[in-house]
Structures are given as C-alpha cells and as structure tokens.
N, C-alpha and C positions, 0 to 999 in steps of 0.2 A: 287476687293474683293468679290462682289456680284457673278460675275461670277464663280470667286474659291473655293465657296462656294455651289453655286450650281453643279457644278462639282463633287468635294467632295461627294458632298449627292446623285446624281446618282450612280456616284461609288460603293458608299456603299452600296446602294439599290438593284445593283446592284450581289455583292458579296454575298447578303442575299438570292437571288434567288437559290431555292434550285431544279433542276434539276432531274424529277424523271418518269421513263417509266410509261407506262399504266399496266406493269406487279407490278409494286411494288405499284400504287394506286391502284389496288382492293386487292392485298395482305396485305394493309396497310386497308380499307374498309374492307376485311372478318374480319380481325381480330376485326374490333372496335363493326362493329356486333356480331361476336363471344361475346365478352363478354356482351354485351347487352343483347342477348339471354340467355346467361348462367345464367348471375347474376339478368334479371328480369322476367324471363320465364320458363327456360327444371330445375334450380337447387334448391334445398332449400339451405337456409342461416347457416350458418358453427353454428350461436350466438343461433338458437332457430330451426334449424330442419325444416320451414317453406320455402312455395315460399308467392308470394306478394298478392294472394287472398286470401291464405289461415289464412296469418297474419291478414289481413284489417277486416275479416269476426271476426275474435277472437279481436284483438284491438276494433272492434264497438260496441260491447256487454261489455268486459271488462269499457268501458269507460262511458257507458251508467248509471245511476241510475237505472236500473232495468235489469234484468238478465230472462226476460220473454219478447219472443217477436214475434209476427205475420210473418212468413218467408217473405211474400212482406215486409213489412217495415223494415226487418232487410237487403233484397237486396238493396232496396233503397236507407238505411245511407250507404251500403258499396258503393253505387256508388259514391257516395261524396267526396268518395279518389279514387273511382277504377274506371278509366274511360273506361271501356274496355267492357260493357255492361255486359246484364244479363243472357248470352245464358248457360253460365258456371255455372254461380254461387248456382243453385237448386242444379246441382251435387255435386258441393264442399263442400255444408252443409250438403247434406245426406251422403257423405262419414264422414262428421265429427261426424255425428249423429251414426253411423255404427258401427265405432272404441271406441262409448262412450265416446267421447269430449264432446258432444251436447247433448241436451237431446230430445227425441222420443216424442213429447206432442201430436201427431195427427197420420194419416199412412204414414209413410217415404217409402214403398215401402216393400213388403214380399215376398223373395227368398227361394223357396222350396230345398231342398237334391235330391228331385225327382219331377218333373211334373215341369206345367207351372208357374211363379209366379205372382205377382202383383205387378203391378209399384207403383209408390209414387203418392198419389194424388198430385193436381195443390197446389200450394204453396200459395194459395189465404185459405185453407182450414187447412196448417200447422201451426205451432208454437215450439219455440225451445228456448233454452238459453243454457249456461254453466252447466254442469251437475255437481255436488256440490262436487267432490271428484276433480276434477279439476279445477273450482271456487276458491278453498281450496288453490291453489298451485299458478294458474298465476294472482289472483285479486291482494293479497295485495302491489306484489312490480312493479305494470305497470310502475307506477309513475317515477322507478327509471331507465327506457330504456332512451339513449339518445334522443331526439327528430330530425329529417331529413326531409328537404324540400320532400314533395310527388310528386307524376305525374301529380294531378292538381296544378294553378299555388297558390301557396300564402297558400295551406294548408300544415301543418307540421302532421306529424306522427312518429311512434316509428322506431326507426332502426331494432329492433327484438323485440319479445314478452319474457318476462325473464320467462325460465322456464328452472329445475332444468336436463331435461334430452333432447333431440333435439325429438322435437315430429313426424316428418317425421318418427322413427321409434316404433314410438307406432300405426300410423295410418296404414304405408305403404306408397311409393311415389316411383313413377315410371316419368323418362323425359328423352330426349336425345335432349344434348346440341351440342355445335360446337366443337367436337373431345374431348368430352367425353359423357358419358348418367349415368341416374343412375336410381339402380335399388335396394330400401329399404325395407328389410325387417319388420314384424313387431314384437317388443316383448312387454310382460308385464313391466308396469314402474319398478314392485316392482324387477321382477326380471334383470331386467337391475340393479339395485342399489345393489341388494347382489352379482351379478356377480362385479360393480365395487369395490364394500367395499372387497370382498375377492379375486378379481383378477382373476376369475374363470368364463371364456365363460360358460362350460359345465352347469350354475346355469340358463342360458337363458330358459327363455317359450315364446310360441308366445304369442303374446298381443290378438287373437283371439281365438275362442272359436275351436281351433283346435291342435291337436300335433305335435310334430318334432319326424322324422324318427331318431334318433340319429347318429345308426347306419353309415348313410349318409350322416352326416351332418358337414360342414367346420366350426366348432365354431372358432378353432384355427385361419384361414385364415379371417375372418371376424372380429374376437375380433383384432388380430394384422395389420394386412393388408387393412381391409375394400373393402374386395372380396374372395370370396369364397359359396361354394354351399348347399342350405337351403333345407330341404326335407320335405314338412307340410303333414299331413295325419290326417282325420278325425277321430273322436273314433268310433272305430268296435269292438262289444263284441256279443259274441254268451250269448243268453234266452231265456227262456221260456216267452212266452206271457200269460196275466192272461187269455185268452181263452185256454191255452194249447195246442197252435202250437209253436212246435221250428223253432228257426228262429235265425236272426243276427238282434240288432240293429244298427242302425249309427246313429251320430248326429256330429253336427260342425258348422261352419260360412260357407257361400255360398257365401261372397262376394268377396272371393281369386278366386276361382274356386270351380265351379259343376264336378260331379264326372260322369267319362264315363261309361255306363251302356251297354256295349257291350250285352256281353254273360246275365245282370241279365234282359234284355229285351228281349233277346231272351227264357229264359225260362219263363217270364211271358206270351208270345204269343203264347206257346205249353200249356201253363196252367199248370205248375209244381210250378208256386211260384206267389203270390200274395203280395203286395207293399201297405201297411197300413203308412198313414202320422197323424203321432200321438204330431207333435207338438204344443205347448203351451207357453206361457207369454214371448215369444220373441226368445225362443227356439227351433230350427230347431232339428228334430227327425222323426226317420221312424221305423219301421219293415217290414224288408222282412221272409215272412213264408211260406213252403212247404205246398201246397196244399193236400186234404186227401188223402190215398192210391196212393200219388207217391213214388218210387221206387226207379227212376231217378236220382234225385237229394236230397242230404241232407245237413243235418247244414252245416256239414264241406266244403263242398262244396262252399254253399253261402258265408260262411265266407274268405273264399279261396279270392273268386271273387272281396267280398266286400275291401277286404283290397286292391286288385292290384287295383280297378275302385276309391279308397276312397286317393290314393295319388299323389301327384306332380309329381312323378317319372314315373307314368302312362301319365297322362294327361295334364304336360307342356310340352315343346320340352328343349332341354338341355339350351340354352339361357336363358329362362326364370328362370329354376331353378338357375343360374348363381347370384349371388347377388354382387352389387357394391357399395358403399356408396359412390357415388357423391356430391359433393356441392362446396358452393363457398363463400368466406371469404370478398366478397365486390370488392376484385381486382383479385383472382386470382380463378382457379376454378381447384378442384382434389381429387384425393380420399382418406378418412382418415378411417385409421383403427375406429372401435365403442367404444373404448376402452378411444382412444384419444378424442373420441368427444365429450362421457358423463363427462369426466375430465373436458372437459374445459365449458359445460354447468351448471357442478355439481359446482364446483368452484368459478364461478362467480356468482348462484344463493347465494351461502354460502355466497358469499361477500356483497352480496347487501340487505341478509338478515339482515346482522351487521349493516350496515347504515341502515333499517328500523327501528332497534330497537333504535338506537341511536337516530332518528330524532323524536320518538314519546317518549320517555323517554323526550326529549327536550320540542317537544310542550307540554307535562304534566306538566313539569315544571313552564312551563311560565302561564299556564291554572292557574294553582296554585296560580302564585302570582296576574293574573288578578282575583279570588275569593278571595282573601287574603286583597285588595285595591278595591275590588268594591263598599265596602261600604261607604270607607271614597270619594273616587272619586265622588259618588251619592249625600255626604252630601254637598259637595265645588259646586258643578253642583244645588242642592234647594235651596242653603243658600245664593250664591254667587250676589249680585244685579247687580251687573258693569260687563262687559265684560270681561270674563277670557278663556285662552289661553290655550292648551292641554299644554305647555310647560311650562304655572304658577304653573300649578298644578303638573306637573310630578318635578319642582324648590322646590315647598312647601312640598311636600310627601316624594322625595329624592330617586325616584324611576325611571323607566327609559319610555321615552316618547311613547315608542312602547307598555308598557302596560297600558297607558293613551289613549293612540289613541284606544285598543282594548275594553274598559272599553267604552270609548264615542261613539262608533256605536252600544252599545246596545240602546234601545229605555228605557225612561224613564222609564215608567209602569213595563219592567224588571228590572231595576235595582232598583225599589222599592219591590220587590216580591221575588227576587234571598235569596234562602234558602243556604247562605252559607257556613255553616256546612255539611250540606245531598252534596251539590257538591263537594266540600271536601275531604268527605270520599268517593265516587265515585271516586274523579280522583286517589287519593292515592290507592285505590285497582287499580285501570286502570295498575299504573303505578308499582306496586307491580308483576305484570303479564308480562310487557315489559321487566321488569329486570329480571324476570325469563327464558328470551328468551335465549338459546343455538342455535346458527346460525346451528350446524349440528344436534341437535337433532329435531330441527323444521322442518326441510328440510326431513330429516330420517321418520321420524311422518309420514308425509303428504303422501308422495311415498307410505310406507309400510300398510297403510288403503287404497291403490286405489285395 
C-alpha cells in the first residue's frame, strides 16, 4: 500500500510539472516586470492621478498634525515609506511647489523667460506644506482611502490619495512604461470641473500661467480618447513701456518650456532691440523694446517673432506636442480618455464626501449624549465608595457602555469643570453645519475657489 501510494504521488507530481522554453520564461518575466514598472514607477494611478513618490510626499504632510515643514524633515518621514532614497525627492517637491500643490515658504528655484536662472537652494534652507486651497480639497477625507501593505515591510499606507479631479493633470506627468508611456497635460482644476459639469473640452485652460493655441489644439481627441495634440503658448501682447519705448511684453510659466530666441538674439547683438526682465512676486515677465533711431526693426516685427519663439509649436518636436493620458488601474495599464477619468475621480470623491458627513453627523451625536451623561457619570464616579464597573453604571443610567467608557477616560478634574451647556451648544452648531453638507455642492465650492 505504502508503495502505491508513493507511486501515486510521483505521478502526480509529476503531471504537475509544467514544461516551458527559455523563450516563454522571459516572456513570462517581461511581462511580470512590465507591470511592476508600469504600476510602481513610468504610470500615475487611474484612483488619484499620482505615481508612488508623489502620493507618499502628500499622504506625509496630509497625515501629519501640522501642514508646515522643513524640506529635510519632510524627505525624511517620506523615506519611512519610500525606500528608494533622496536623489529624486527635492525635485518632486519643487515640481509640486511649481504647479501650486505646495507652498513656496523659502527659494524653490527662479526661471527666467530670458537669461540664466537660479536654481533652488539646498533643501536644508527650504520649507513647504499643502497650500490651503488644496489642504481644502485632500485633508478632510484621507481617512476614507483604503489602507495597502507599502514597500517597507509592516508599514501600511493609502491606496490613492482621495481627490476630487486626478492630479497628474493639474501638475503635468510625463513616463514611459513597458509598451506604453504617458504623456499628461496640464489644466486648471476649476476648468477641468466646468468642462466636466457641461461636457464641453473646449472650457479647458492650462493649469499654468500659460495659453492654448486653440486653433491647434485636439480637445476633442483628449477629452474622448485620451490622446491627442496640445499647443501651450505664452501671453504676447504689443505696449508701450512707462519709459515710452514700443515694444512686446511676454510673460508665462517657464517650467514647460523656455522660448527659442533665434532671430530676438540676434537682433539684440546688432543692437536694434534691448530685453528688460521686469518680473515680480513670482511672476515671470519681460519687455523687449526697439532701441532709439532703429529703423530695421519694429513692434510688429518683435511681436511677429515673439509669438513663433513663445510657442510649443516652435520649440517641441511633434512627439512632445503629442499628449497621452497613461496610467494604470493597479492590474492593468492604458490609456483613458480625460473625460472618463475626472468621472471616476469626481464620483468617488462625491461618494466619500457623503460618508464624511454621515460619520461626523454621527460622532456629533454621540459627543452629545457623552455631554448629556457627564455629569451624572462624574456624580456615581465621587459618590460611589465600593468598587463600580463602567458596566454598573452604563446598567444604572440605561445608556450604552461605549458612552460610559468615553466619559471614564476623561480625567477627573475635567469632569468637575466640563461647562455643559456652552459644549452643547458648540456641538449642535457643529452639527447644524455637517447637515448642511451637499456632497456636490461641497466638492463644486472647493474646485471653483482654486
């Protein structure tokens, strides 16, 4: 029997051997790479727009009791989830500080329109937090992301950060994955939200201090498809300068791209035009003005130039103007029209605003009746001589033991002091305000002030 048995179980073991080339084990190995790369590296995440530094860097802050913090110390806590060092991470906060995620508390770095600029001091000398119009949108419902084993061993973190619109395209996110890459443009949230309430791409503005070529531009192929081609162009308007040279201003963000100044450097080096950098409180601005008694060159001229040297169309190669919305849903990785993706970020934030208001309308509640029984709870706790039981007492009152136990880890001396009437009518206004919550006009609110 022993024998027919061990027999048996060769056999079997044998039938379970699964027989497979050396072409279909790395084809079976790219592929488990592939998605490894795509889902923790080249893609942001379908739930919030995010790759995994960029979450960890906003979950550390989010999570923190304070929303002010020293740039080394805020690298620091994200090492704690991000094991992957700190070569990246100065850039990823000043990209987030750039886009107005983060707030600017020291120099992040100043990019001129024209000339050299200046880098970001050492990050020993920075400081940053959540800038309050965004504070506003992703603090109050962290709580409600699911929690996921992280990359260190035994720490948990959010699956995604809960925000109402995928923020890869409010900053911009550029990666190339294992057969596919993506390439995100950026817009305003507010106008991301009246494009999705009225169905209408053509309502898009960039999220940076720059314009769209219209004219040129694939709204349709992006809002439905999530690809098609973006044309940014900085503002170029012909003025008078208060010295009374005509000229063109330009101004814009420099951190998509600087503008190629072919021909406006070579008429600065004949001396027909002169480049005045007139920027101020974070605002990138210039004038270029014709020098006295030239002849050569005029307004129209500069303006001419200024607008071919001031756009994408000049100064990317066609790829780049190219835009894809990449990302990856956890298992799968591909490209989703914009249209689809604020749906399902808008959607879910609406949903989980409803259970916000529901679970704080709740603890209000209960707040309530623990001020409601504090007092008598306090008198059974001074009066009581013999040994009594959170369970005596919640048996004697006829109330329930969970707001007995809450009542018994105040400290005495509070429950002799607790003013509760004035708590009372705090919490009842509190909760006067939670019930006044509309899941989309809250969510609407928040966007339309950014």
């Amino acid at each position: 029997m022993l024998k027919t048995n061990q027999k048996n179980l060769k056999k079997q073991m044998e039938n379970n051997i699964a027989t497979k080339s050396i072409g279909e084990l790395c084809e079976e190995a790219y592929i488990e790479y592939g998605r490894e790369l795509n889902s923790n590296r080249a893609l942001p995440l379908l739930m919030d727009g995010l790759k995994p530094v960029y979450r960890r860097v906003l979950y550390t802050i989010l999570k923190s009791n304070s929303n002010h913090f020293k740039t080394p110390n805020l690298i620091g806590e994200v090492l704690t989830i991000h094991p992957h060092g700190e070569k990246s991470m100065s850039g990823v906060i000043t990209q987030l500080v750039r886009r107005g995620i983060l707030r600017e508390d020291a120099n992040f770095g100043y990019y001129p329109i024209y000339g050299e600029g200046m880098s970001a001091a050492a990050p020993r000398y920075t400081e940053t937090g959540i800038t309050e119009k965004w504070y506003k949108l992703l603090k109050p419902l962290m709580s409600f992301a699911p929690l996921i084993p992280g990359e260190v061993e035994g720490v948990m973190e959010p699956a995604y950060i809960v925000s109402a619109l995928p923020l890869a395209c409010v900053y911009g996110e550029l990666g190339i994955g294992i057969g596919i890459n993506t390439n995100i443009p950026s817009f305003s949230p507010k106008s991301m939200l009246e494009a999705y309430l009225h169905d209408d791409p053509t309502l898009l503005e960039p999220g940076i201090d720059l314009e769209f070529d219209r004219e040129l531009c694939d709204f349709e192929g992006i809002w439905r498809q999530g690809k098609g081609q973006l044309i940014y162009k900085y503002h170029v308007w012909k003025d008078i300068a208060p010295d009374g040279s005509d000229g063109v201003y330009v101004s814009g963000d420099t951190l998509m791209f600087k503008p190629i100044w072919y021909k406006i450097e070579e008429w600065k080096a004949t001396g027909h035009i002169f480049i005045r950098d007139e920027s101020s409180g974070g605002k990138n601005l210039i004038f270029i003005g014709r020098n006295k008694g030239v002849r050569k060159v005029n307004q129209d001229m500069i303006y001419e130039e200024c607008l071919k040297c001031c756009s994408t169309d000049f100064c990317y190669e066609e790829i780049q103007k190219q835009y894809r919305l990449g990302i990856h849903d956890g298992k799968i990785a591909r490209y989703i029209p914009l249209r689809e993706w604020i749906d399902i970020t808008y959607n879910n934030y609406i949903n989980l605003v409803s259970k916000y208001r529901q679970a704080n309308i709740e603890r209000i509640h209960f707040e309530l009746l623990v001020n409601q029984y504090l007092k008598q709870v306090a008198e059974i706790l001074l009066n009581t001589k013999e040994d009594i039981t959170n369970q005596d007492i919640a048996n004697q009152l006829g109330i329930d033991l969970e707001v007995v136990n809450a009542i018994t880890r105040k400290s005495i001396s509070t429950l002799k002091r607790a003013d509760t009437e004035r708590l009372k009518a705090n919490l009842e206004e509190e909760l006067k305000e939670y019930e006044r919550i509309d899941a989309k006009q809250f969510t609407n609110e928040i966007i339309e002030n950014m």
